[in-house]
LOVEX-296771 format. One record per residue: residue in one letter; x, y, z of N, C-alpha, C, O in turn. Coordinates in Angstrom, 1 decimal, decimal comma, padded with zeros to 4 digits. Example, Ala and Ser with C-alpha at 12.3 -4.5 7.8 and 13.67 -1.06 7.14 Angstrom:
REM residues 2
PT rest   n.c1   n.c2   n.c3  ca.c1  ca.c2  ca.c3   c.c1   c.c2   c.c3   o.c1   o.c2   o.c3
PT    A  013,2 -005,7  007,8  012,3 -004,5  007,8  013,2 -003,3  007,8  014,2 -003,3  008,5
PT    S  012,8 -002,2  007,1  013,7 -001,1  007,1  012,9  000,0  007,9  013,4  001,1  008,0
This chain:
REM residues 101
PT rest   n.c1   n.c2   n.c3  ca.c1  ca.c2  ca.c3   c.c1   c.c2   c.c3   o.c1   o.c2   o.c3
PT    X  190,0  107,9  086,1  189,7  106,7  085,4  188,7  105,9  086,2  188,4  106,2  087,4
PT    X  188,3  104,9  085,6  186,8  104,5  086,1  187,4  102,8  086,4  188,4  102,4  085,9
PT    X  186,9  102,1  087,1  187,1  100,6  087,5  185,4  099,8  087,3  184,4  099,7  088,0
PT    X  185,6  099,5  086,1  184,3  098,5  086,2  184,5  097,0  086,9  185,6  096,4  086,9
PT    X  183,3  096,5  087,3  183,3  095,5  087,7  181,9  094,5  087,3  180,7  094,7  087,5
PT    X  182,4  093,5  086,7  181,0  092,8  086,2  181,0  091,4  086,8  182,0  090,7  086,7
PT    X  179,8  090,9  087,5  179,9  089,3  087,5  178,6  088,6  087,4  177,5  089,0  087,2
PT    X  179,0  087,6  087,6  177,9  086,7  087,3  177,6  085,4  088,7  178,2  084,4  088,6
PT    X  176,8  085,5  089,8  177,9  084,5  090,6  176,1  084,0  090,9  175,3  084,8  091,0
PT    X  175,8  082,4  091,0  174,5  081,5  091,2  174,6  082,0  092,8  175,5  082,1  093,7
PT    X  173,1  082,3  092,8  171,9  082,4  094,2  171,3  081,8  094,1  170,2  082,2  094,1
PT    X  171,4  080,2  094,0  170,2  079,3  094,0  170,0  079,1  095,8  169,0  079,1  096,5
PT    X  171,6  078,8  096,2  171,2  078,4  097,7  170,8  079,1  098,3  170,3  080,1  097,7
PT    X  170,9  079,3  099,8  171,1  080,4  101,1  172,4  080,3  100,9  172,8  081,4  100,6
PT    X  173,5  079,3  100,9  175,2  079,5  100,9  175,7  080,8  099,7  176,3  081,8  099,9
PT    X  174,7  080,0  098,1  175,5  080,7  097,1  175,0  082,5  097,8  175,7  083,5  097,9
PT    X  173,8  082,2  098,1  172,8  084,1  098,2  173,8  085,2  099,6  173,9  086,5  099,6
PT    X  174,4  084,2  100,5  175,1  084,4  101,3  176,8  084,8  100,9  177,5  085,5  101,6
PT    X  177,1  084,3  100,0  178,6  084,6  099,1  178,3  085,7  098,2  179,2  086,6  098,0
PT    X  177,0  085,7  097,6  176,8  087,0  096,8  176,7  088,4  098,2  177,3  089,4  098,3
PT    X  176,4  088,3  098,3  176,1  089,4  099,7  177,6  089,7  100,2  177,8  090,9  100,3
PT    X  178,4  089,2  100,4  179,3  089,3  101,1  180,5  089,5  099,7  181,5  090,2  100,0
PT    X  180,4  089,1  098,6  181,3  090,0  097,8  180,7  091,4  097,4  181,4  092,3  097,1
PT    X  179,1  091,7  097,4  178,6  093,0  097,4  178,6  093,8  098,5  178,1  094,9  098,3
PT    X  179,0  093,5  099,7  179,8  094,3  100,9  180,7  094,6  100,2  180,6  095,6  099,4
PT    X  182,0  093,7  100,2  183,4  093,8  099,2  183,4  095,2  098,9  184,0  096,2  099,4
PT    X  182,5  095,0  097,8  182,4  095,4  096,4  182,5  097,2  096,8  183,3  098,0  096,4
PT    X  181,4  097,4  097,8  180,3  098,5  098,4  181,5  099,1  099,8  181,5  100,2  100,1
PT    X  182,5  098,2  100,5  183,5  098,7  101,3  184,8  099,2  100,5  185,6  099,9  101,1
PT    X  185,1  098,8  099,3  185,8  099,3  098,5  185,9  100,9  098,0  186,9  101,6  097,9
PT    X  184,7  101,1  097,6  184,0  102,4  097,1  183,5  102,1  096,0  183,6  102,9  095,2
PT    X  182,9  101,1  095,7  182,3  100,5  094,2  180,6  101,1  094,3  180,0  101,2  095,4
PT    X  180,1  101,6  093,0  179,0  102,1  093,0  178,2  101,4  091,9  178,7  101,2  090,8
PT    X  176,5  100,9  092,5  176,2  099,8  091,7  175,5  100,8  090,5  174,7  101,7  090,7
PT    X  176,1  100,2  089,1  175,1  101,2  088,0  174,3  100,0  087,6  173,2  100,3  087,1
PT    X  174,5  098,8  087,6  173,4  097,8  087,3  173,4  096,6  088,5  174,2  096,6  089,5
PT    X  172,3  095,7  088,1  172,6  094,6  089,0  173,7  093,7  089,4  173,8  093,2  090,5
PT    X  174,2  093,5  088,6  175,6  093,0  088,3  177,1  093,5  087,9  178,1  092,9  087,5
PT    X  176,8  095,3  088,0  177,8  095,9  087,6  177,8  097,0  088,3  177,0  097,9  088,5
PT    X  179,1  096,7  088,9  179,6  098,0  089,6  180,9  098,7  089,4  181,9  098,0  089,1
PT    X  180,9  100,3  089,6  182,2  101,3  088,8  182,5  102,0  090,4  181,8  102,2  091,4
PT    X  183,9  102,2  090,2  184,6  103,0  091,3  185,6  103,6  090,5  186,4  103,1  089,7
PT    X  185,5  105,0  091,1  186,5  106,0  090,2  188,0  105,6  091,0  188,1  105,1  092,1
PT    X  189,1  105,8  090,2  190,6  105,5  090,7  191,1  106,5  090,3  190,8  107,1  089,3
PT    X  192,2  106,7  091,3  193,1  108,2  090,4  194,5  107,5  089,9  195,6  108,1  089,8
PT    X  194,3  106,2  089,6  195,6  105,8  088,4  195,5  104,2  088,7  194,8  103,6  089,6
PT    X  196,4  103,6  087,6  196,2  102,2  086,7  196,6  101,7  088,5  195,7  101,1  089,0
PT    X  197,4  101,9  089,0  198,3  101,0  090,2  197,0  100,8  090,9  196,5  099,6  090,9
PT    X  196,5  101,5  091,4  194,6  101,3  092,1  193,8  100,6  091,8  193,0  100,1  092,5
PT    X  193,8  100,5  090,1  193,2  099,3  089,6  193,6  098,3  090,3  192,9  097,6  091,0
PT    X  194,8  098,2  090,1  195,4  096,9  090,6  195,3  096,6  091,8  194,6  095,6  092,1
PT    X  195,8  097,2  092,5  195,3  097,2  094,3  194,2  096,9  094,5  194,1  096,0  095,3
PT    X  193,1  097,3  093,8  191,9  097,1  094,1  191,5  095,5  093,9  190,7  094,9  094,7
PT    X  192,2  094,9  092,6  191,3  093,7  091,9  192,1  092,8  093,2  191,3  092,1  093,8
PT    X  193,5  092,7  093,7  193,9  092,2  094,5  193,2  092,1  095,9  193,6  091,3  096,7
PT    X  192,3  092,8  096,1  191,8  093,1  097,3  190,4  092,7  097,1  189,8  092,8  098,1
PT    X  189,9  092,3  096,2  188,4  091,1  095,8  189,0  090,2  095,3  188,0  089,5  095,3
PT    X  189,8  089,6  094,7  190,1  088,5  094,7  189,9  087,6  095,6  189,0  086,9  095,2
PT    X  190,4  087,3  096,9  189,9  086,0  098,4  188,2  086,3  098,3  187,8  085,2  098,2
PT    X  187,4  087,0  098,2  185,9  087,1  097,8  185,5  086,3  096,8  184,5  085,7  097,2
PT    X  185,8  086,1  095,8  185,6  085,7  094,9  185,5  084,0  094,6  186,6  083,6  094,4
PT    X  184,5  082,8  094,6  184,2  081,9  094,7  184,4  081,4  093,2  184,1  082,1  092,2
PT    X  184,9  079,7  093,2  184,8  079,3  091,9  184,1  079,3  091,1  184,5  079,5  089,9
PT    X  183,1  079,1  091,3  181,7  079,3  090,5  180,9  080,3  090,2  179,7  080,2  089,9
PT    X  181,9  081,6  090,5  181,6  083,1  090,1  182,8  083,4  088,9  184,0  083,1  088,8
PT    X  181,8  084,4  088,0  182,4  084,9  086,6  182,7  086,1  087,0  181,6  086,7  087,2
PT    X  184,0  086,9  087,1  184,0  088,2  087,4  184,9  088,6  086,3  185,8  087,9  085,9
PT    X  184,5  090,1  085,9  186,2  090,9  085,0  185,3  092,4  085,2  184,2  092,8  085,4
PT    X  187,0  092,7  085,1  187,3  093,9  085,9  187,8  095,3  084,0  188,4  094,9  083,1
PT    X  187,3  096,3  084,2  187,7  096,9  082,9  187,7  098,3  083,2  186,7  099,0  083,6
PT    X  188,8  098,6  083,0  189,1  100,1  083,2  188,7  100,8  082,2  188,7  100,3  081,1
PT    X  188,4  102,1  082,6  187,7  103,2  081,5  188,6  104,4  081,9  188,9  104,5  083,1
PT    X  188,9  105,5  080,9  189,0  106,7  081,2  187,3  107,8  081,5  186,2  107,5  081,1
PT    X  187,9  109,0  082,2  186,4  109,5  082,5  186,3  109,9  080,9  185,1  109,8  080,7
PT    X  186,8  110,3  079,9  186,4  110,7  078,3  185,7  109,3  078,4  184,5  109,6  078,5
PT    X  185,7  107,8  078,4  184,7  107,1  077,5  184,2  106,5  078,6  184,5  105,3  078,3
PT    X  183,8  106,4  079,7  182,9  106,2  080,8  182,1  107,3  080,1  181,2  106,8  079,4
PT    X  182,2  108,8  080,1  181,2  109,8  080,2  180,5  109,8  078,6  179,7  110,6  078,2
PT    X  181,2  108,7  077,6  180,2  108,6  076,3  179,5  107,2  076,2  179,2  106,5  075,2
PT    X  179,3  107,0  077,4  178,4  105,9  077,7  176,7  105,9  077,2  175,8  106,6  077,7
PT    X  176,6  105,2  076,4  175,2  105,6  075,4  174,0  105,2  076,5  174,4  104,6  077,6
PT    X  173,1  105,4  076,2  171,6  104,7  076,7  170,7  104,0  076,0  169,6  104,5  075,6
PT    X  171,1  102,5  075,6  170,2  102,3  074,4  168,5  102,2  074,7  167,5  102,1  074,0
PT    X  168,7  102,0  076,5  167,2  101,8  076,9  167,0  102,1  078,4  167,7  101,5  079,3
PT    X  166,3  102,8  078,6  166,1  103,2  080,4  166,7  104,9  079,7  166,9  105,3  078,6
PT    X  166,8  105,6  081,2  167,6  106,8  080,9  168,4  106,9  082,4  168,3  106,4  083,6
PT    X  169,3  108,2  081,5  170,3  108,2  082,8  170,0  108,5  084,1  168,7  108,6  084,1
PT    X  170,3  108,7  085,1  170,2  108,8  086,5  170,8  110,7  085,9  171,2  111,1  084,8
PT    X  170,7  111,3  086,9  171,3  112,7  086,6  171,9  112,6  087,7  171,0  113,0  088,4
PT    X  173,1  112,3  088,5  173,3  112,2  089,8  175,0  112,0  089,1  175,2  111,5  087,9
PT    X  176,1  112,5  090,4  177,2  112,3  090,4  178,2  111,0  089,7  179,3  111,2  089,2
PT    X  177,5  109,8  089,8  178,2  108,9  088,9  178,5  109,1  087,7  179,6  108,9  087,3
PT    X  177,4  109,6  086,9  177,3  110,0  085,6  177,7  111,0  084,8  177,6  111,1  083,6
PT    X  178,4  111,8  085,8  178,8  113,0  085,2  180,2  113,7  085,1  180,6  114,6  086,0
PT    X  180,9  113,4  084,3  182,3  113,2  084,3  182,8  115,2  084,6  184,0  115,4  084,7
PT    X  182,2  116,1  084,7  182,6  117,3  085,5  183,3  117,0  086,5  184,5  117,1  086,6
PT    X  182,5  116,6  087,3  183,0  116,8  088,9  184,2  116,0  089,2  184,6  116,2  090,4
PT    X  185,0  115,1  088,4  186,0  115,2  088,4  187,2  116,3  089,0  187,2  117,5  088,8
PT    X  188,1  115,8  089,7  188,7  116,8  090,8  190,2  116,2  090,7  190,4  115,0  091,1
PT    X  191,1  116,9  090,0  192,6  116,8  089,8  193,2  117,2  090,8  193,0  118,4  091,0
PT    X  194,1  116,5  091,7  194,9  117,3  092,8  196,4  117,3  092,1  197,3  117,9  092,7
């Protein structure tokens, strides 16, 4: 299963650009992998890791930041369309390599 992560958080200041940086460490110490500028996915091997996870960005997370969190299975992460750009051909993308223990 996939953990998306979307937000929205103001860089007008040096403080706000300084809070964005430091929940994108977070984000990046977690194992989160950026597919857009504001969206990042980390694979989990079940729902309870979701959870663990959102718990553990939460204290990161500033009032005046919009975040949600949306789990995917790898079947509809991997029917993820392109309506513009194209895909990367690289390991994120590619729901094979998937590895069941």
């Amino acid at each position: 299963m996939r953990m998306l992560v979307m937000f929205d958080m103001p860089t007008t200041t040096s403080i706000e650009r300084h809070n964005y940086r430091i929940f994108v460490k977070e984000l990046e110490r977690e194992g989160f992998v950026r597919i857009q500028f504001s969206v990042y996915v980390k694979i989990c091997t079940n729902f309870l890791e979701t959870k663990e996870t959102e718990k553990q960005l939460i204290p990161f997370i500033r009032e005046d930041c919009i975040v949600q969190s949306l789990v995917l299975t790898e079947k509809q992460y991997a029917n993820m369309h392109f309506l513009s750009g194209t895909s990367i051909k690289d390991v994120r993308n590619i729901s094979k390599r998937l590895l069941i223990l």
